[in-house]
N, C-alpha and C positions, 0 to 999 in steps of 0.2 A: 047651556049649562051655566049654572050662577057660579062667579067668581068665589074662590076660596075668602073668608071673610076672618084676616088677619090683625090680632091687636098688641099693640105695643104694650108693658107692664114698664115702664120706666123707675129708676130708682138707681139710690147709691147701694141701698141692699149690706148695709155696714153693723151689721148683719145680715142677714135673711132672718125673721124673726114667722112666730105662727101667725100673727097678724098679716103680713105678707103673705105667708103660703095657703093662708084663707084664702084671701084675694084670688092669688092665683086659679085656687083649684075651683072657685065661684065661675072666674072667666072662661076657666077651658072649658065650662062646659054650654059657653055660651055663644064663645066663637070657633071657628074652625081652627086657628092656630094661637095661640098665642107666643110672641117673642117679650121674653126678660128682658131688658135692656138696660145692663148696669151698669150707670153711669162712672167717667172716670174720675169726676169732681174732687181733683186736687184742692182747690179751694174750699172745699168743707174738713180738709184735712180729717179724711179718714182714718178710722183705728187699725183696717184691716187694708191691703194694698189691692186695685183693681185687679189682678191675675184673680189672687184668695177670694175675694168678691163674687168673681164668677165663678173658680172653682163650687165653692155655698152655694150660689144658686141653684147650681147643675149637681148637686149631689141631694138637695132638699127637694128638686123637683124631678128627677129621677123617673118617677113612677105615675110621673104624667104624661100619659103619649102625646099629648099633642102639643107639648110645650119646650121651648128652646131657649137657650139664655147664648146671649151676646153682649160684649162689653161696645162702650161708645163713648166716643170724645168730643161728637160733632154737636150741633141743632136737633133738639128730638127732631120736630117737623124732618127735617134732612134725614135722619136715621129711619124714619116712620116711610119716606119716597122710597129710599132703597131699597126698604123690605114689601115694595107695594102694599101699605096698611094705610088707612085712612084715621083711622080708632087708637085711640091715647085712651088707656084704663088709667084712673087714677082711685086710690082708697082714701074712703072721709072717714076718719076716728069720729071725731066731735065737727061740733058744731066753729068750733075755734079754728079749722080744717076749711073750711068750706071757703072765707075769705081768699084766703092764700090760691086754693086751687080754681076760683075762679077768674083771678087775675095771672095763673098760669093759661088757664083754658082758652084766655080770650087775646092772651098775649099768640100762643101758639095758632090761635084762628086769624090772630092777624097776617102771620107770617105764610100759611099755610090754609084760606079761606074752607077746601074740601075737609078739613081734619076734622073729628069729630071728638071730645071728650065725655068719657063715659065714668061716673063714678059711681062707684061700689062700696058698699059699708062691707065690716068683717063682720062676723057674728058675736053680739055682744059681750060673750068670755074674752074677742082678742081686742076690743075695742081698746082697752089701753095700753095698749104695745105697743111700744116704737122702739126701733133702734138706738136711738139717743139713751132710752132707758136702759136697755140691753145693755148699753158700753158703761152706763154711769154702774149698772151693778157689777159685770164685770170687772171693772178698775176699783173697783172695792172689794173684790173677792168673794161676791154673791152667790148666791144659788140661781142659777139663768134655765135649768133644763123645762122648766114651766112656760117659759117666754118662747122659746125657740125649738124648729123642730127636730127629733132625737139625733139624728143625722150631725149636727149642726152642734149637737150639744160633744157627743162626741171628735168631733174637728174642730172646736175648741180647745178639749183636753188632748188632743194631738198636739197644738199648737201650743199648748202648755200657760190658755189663759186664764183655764181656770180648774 
């Protein structure tokens, strides 16, 4: 029997935006499991606190059977061992994207030679999505339910950001 073929989605996920949940739902169908993995990155001084992070994820991903969200503090590579996954998904917006995650990719392959990095474009309605923009239009009192999924739009207005 072939091993279950498990892949990391790594992120601070500050929000989960639909660019992300493209991603996501791209992967589940390409690997057998997929794990969220949001990261705790105090040093990017997030808007939202790692619990709510994960809470988002696991409420936007929901209606994915084959996908899990886990928060993490450690070494991807090290979080990627535990959960026996070889496969780091990472998503390219642009081309301004690709620098950065190849000098992740190859950082992580030095640490971890079996690790394999896998990138995935979103489809180009969520190509310019990021969380960064999320928060810049949120903290301005924006309209955000276009960027983020409905879920998400609503635990916002829970959370009274917007």
């Amino acid at each position: 029997m072939q091993a279950e073929r498990v892949a990391i989605y790594p992120g601070t996920f500050d929000p989960i935006t639909n660019g992300h949940f493209d991603i996501i739902n791209r992967a589940s169908k390409l690997f057998d499991r997929i794990v969220i993995a949001v990261a705790k990155s105090s040093d990017k001084n997030p808007m939202f606190g790692h619990d709510e992070r994960i809470n988002m994820a696991k409420i936007a991903t929901t209606e994915i059977e084959n996908v899990e969200v886990e928060g993490f503090s450690s070494l991807l590579v090290q979080f990627a061992h535990e959960k026996n996954s070889n496969i780091i998904i990472r998503g390219l917006r642009a081309v301004s994207d690709f620098e950065y995650e190849l000098q992740i990719g190859y950082a992580n392959s030095s640490l971890a030679p079996s690790i394999e990095t896998v990138l995935l474009m979103p489809s180009l309605s969520n190509a310019f999505i990021s969380a960064s923009v999320v928060r810049s239009i949120i903290k301005h009192n924006g309209k955000v339910d276009h960027l983020v999924p409905e879920v998400i739009t609503e635990r916002l207005r829970e959370l009274h950001c917007i």
